[in-house]
N, C-alpha and C positions, 0 to 999 in steps of 0.2 A: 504494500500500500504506500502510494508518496500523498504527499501533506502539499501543496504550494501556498504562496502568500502573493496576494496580486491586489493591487492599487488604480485607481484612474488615472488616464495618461491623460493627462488634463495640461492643457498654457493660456498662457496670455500674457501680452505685452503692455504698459504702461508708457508711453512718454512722459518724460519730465526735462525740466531748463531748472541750470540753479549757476552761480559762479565761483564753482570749486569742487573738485571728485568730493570732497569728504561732506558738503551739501547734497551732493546727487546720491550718495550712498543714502543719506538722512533721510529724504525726498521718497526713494524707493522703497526703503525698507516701513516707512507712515501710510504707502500707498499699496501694501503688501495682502491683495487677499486672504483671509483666513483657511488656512490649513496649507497655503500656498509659500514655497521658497524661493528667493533671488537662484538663476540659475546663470545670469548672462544680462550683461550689460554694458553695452561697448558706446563709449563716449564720443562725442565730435564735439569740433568747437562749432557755433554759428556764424556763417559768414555776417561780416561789421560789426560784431558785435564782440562782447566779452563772455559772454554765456556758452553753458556747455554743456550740449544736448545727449540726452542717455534715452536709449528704448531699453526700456528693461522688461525680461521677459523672467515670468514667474511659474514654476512648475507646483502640480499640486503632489501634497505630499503628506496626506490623509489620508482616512478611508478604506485601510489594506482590509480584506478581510481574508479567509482561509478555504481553500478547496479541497477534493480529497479522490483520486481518484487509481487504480490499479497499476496503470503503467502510463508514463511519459504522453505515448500520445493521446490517451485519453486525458490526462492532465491539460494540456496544450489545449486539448478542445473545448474546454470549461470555460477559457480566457476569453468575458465578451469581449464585442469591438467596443476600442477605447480604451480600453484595461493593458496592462502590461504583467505579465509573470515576474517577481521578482526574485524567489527563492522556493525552491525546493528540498523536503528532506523525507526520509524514512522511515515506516514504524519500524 
């Protein structure tokens, strides 16, 4: 019997403007859906301007619950769409 643990592969991105990474960190992480983690956030500066634009993209990272099934591909097949496997073990 294998046991898996599977999550919703869940994102979404945020824009935000602040004038300093360590405001854009600040910014992202107040604008952070619940259950949801910073995964990636890659800065530019704005053209004329002093501001510095981040799309921040948040994965979720709640929600796992447990499956239970005989062998691997019957496991695999339990995984809705949306969902991701992310650990398997053994009774």
């Amino acid at each position: 019997m294998l046991i898996g643990t599977i999550r919703p592969r869940e994102t979404t991105t945020v824009d935000v403007e602040a004038h300093s990474l360590a405001e854009v960190h600040k910014v992202l992480q107040q604008r952070a859906p619940a259950g949801f983690e910073l995964t990636d956030a890659p800065v530019r500066m704005s053209n004329g301007t002093t501001l510095l634009a981040a799309a921040g993209t948040f994965a979720r990272r709640d929600g796992t619950r447990g499956i239970e099934a005989a062998d691997m591909a019957a496991l695999r097949a339990q995984v809705p769409d949306g969902w991701v496997l992310l650990h398997v073990r053994s009774t």
